[in-house]
N, C-alpha and C positions, 0 to 999 in steps of 0.2 A: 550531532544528533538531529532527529527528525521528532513527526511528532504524532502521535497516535491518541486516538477517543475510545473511550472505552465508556457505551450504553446499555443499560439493561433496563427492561419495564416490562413486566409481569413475567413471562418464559423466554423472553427475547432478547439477545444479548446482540449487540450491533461494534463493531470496530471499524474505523476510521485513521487509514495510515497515507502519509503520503508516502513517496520515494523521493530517497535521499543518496544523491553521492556526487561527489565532487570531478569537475577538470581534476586532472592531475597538476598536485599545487608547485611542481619542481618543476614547470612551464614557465619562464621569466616573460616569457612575453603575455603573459595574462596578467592582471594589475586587481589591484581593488577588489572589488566587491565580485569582478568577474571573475575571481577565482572559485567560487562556490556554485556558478549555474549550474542548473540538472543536467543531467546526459543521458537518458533511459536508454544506449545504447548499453550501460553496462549496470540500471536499475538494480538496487537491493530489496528484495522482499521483505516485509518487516511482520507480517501476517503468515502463521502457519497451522494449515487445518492438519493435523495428524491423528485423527480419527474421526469419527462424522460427529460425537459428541465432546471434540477436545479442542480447542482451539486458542494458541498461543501469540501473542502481539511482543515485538520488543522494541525498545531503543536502548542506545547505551556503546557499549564495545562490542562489535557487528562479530569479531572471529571470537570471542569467550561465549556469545549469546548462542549464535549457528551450534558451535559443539555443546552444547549444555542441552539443547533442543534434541541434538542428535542422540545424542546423550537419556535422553529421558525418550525417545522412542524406542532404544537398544534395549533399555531396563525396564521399561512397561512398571512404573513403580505406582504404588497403589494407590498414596496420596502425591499428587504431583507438584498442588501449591509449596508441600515441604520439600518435596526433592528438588526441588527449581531455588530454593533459597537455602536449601543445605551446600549444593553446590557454588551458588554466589560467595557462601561464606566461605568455601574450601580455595575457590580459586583468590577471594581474599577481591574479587570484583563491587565495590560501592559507589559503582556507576551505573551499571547495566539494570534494568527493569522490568519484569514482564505482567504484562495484561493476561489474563487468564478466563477463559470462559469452558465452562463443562457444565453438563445436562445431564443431570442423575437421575433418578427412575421418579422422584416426587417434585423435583424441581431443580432448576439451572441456576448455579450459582459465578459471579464474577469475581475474580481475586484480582488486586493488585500485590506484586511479589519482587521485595529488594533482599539487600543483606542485611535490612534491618527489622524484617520479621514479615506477616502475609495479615492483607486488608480483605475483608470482601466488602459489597458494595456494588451500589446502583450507578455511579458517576466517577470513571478514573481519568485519568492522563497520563503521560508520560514520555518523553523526550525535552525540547524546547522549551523554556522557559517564557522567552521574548517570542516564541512563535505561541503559545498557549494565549499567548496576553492576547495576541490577535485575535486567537478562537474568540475569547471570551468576547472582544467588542463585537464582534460579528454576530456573534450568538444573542446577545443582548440587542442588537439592533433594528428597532421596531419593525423594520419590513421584514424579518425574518419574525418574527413574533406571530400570534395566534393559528403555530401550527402544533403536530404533536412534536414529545420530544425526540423523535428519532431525524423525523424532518428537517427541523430546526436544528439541529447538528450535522446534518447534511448540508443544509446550504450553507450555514457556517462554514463548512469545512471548505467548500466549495468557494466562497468568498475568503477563506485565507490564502487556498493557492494561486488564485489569479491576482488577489494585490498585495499580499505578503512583501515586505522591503527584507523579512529576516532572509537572510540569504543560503542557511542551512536547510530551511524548508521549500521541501518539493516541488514541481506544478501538476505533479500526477496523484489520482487517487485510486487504492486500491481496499476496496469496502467487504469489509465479509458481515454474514450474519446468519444467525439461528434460527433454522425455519422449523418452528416449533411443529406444522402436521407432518412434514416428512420425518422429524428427528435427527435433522443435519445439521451442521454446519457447512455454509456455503459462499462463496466467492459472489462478488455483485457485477451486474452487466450496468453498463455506463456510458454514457455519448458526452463529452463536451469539447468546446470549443473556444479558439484565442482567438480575437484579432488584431492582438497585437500592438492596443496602446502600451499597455504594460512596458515591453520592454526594446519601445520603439529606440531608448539611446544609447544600445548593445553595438558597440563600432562592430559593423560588416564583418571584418576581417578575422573574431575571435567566432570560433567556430564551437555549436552549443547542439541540440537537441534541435531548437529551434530552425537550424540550420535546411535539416530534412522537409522540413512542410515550406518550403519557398525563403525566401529572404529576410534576414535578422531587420531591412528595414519595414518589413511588410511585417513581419513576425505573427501572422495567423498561421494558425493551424488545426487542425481535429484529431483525436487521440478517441479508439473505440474501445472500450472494455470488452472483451469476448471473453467467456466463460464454460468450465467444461462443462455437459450435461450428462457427464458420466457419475454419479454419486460415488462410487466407489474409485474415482480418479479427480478430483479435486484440483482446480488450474486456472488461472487467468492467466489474459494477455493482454499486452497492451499495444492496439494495431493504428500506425498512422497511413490514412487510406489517401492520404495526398502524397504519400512516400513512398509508398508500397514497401513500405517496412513494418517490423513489430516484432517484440520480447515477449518471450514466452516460461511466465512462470511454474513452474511446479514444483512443491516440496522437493520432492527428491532429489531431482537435479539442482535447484539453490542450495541446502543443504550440504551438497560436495562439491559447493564452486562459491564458496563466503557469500552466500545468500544473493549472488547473483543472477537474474534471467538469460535464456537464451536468447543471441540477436537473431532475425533472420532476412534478410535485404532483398532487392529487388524481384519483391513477390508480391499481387494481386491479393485481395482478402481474399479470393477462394483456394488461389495459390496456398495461400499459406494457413488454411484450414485444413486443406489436403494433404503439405505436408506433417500438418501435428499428428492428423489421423494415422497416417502411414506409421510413423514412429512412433507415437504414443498409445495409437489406439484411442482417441480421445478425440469427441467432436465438440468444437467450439460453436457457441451461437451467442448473437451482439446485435447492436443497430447500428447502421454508417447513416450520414446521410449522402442523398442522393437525390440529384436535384430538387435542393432543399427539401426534399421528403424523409422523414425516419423510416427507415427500411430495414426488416428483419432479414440475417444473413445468418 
């Protein structure tokens, strides 16, 4: 499991997912704790906008959650918090979880939804137990303090993936939220950066994510959020511009590939804007930096 936030304060409903997926754990020469590093080469989306006012978060079991989603797009059913937990109970699933946010004509309401009934509510969670605990210190910790609360759940978030020890949780963030004048829900654009104390005592020779932005001993790197500006095509990416690499989300395509992203390799950020647009029809826009500047691309 991973770990997901789930905000709401006044019409705005905010989620916060890392990504989560493992080495392949039948690698005997991966040991320990290094059996869990991220790999966003083969990233799972855990956030799916499937209408502009419907927006679904999970953790739990990745292929009963994927078809249940798909599942409740094919059926278009009219109450969704109970179809998402009628199905939990059909499939006999008391693991899996979903965050739920939907914007109805007088107001946006957020559900949490298992196989033991539907919450709504201002303040969810769900996945990680020992990765939550972390939120919580983060979020609580005075320099994160006298902001609002969407903020402050932000850099929390932000401070559990870079020092996080739980080893199921992420280093990537992938942030949606409800933009109450447009009446969407939308994917979030994003810059951050490692340098790589973290996970300076990654022996060389196990080969991670990490690997792509220079050297497991150097272990910096920068990871761009790019996001589509299509409303009606919904998408993030996640572009490493010292790699010239990046995975490229979209419902559609994670949905029929166990909520996997696309990889796409030895491509320039414009490189690889041009190729989304070409196939998707979808243009991407993010900030890299460049020479130490934030620079719109």
């Amino acid at each position: 499991m991973s770990l997901i936030i789930g905000k709401k304060e006044l019409r705005t409903i905010m989620f916060l997912a890392d990504t989560k997926v493992s080495i392949d754990i039948l690698d005997k020469t991966i040991t320990g704790g290094h059996k869990m590093r991220v790999n966003p080469l083969s990233g799972i989306l855990k956030t799916y906008i499937i209408s502009p006012t419907v927006c679904i978060s999970f953790a739990g079991r990745v292929e009963n959650s994927i078809e249940i989603i798909k599942s409740c797009i094919n059926d278009n059913p009219i109450n969704i918090p109970k179809y998402l937990n009628d199905k939990l109970i059909e499939s006999n699933d008391s693991v899996s979880e979903f965050l739920v946010g939907i914007s109805y004509i007088s107001d946006t309401i957020m559900y949490k939804v298992n196989s033991m009934g539907i919450t709504s509510g201002e303040h969810f969670w769900t996945g990680e137990r020992d990765g939550f605990s972390d939120y919580q210190s983060h979020y609580n910790n005075p320099k994160n303090q006298n902001k609002n609360k969407f903020s402050q759940s932000q850099a929390a978030f932000v401070d559990l993936v870079t020092y996080t020890n739980v080893p199921t949780v992420g280093e990537f963030i992938i942030e949606t939220i409800y933009d109450v004048d447009k009446n969407t829900f939308e994917y979030c654009e994003r810059l951050m950066g490692f340098r790589g104390e973290r996970i300076q005592n990654i022996p060389k020779e196990i080969k991670t994510a990490l690997d792509l932005q220079g050297s497991n001993e150097i272990g910096s790197f920068q990871v761009s959020n790019l996001v589509s500006k299509e409303s009606n095509k919904p998408a993030v990416a996640l572009f490493f511009p010292l790699a010239n690499s990046g995975v490229f989300f979209i419902p559609e395509y994670c949905l029929n590939n166990q909520g996997c992203g696309r990889l796409f390799v030895n491509k320039n950020i414009q490189e690889f804007k041009d190729e989304i647009y070409k196939e998707y029809g979808i243009h991407l826009e993010g900030y890299i930096l460049k020479d130490n500047i934030f620079t719109k691309v």
